[in-house]
C-alpha positions as CSV (number, residue, x, y, z in Angstrom):
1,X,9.7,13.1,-12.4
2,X,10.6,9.4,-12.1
3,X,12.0,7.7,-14.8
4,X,10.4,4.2,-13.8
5,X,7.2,4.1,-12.5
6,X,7.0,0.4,-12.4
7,X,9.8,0.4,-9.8
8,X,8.1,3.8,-8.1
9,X,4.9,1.8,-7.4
10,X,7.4,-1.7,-5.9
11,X,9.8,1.1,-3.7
12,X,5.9,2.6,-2.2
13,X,4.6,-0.9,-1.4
14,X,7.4,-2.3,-0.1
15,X,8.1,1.4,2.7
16,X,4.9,1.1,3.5
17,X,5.2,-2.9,4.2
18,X,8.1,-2.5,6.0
19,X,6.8,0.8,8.0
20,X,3.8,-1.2,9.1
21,X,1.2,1.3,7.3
22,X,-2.1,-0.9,6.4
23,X,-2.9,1.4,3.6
24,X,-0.3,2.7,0.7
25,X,-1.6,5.2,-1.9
26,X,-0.2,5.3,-5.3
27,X,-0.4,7.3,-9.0
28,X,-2.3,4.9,-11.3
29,X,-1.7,3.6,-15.2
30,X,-2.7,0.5,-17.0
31,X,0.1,-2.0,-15.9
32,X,0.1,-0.8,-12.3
33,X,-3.4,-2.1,-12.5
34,X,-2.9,-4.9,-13.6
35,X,0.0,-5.6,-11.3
36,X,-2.6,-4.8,-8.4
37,X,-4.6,-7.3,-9.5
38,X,-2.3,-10.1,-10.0
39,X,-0.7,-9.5,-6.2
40,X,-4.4,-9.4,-4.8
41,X,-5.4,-12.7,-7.4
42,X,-2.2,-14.1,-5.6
43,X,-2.9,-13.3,-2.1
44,X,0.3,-10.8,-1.4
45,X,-2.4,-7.7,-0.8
46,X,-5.9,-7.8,1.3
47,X,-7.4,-5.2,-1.3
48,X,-7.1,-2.8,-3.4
49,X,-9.6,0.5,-5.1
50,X,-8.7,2.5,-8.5
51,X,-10.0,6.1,-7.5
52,X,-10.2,8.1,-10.3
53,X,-10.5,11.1,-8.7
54,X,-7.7,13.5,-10.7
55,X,-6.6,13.9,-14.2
56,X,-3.9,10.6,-13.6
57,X,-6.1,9.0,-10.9
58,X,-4.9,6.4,-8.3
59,X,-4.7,2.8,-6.8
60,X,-5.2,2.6,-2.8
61,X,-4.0,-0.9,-1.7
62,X,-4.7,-2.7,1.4
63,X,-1.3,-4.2,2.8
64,X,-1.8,-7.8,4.2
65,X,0.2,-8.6,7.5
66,X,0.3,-12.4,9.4
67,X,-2.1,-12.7,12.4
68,X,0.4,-14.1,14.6
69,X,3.7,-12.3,13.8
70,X,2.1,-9.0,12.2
71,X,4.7,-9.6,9.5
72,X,4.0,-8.2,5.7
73,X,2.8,-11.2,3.5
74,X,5.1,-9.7,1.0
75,X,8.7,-10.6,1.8
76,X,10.4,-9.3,-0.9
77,X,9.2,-7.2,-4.5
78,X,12.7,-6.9,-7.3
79,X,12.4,-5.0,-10.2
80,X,13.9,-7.9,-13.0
81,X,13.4,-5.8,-16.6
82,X,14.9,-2.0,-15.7
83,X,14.1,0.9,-18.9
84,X,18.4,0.3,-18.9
85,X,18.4,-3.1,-19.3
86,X,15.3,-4.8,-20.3
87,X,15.2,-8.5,-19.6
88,X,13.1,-10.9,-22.0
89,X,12.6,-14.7,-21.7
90,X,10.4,-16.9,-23.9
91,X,8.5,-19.2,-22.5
92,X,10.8,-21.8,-22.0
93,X,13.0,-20.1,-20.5
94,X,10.4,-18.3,-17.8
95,X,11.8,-18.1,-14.4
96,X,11.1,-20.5,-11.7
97,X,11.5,-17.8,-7.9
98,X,12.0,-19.3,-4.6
99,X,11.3,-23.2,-6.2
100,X,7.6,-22.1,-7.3
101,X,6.8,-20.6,-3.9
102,X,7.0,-17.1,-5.5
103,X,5.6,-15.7,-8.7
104,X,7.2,-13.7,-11.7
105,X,5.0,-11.0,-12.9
106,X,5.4,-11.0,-16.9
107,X,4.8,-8.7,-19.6
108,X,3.4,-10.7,-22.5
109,X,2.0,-10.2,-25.8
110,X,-1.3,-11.7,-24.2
111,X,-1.2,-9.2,-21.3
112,X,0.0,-9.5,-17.7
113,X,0.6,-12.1,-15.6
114,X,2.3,-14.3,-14.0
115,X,5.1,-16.9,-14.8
116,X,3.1,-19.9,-14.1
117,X,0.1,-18.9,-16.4
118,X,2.4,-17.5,-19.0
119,X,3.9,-21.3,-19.1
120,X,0.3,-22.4,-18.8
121,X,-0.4,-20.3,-22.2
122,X,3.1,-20.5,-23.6
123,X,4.0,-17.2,-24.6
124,X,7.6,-15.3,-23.0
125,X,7.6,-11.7,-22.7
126,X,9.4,-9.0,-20.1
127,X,9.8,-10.1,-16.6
128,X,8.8,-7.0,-14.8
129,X,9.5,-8.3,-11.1
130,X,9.8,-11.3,-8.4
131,X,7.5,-11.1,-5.6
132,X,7.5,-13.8,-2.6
């Protein structure tokens, strides 16, 4: 058994980015949901399916590559806020990743979501990860 499956679910999308698989199939909970749908609301994924299937269930997600260099979308996912060292920010001090061209997925009292929207609504939380 893994000890964090938030960093479990970034380590299986980003193999199966970088292996070139079109398809990656994951264990499902309630924040790797809602991760899912941030990354396909942002455009990082092409789609995604919760099967609920088995006692735990799970999330299939389409990868999303360039036409003309059949490159991931997703350059880079980083775990931020580990079960060692959690890592909070209010909302002044959300983080900004690659100048705005990335986003920050946060874990707020208001739910999940990204940096820009948590600045939008003013509430901080747990920075979960960068993606860009």
């Amino acid at each position: 058994m893994y000890t964090d499956p938030i960093a479990d679910y970034l380590t299986r999308v980003r193999n199966a980015a970088s292996a070139g698989h079109r398809v990656v199939e994951i264990p499902s909970s309630n924040l790797k949901k809602e991760i899912t749908k941030i990354l396909f609301d942002q455009g990082y994924i092409l789609s995604y399916k919760f099967e609920d299937d088995s006692v735990q269930g799970s999330i299939k997600i389409a990868l999303k590559y360039d036409r003309l260099t059949k490159e991931a979308v997703i350059k880079k996912l980083q775990r931020v806020s580990t079960p060692g060292l959690r890592k909070y920010v209010s909302s002044a001090e959300l983080p900004r990743v690659l100048n705005g061209l990335g986003i920050a997925i946060v874990s707020t009292s208001k739910g999940v979501m990204t940096n820009k929207r948590a600045a939008i609504e003013h509430v901080g939380g747990e920075v979960l990860c960068y993606v860009y």
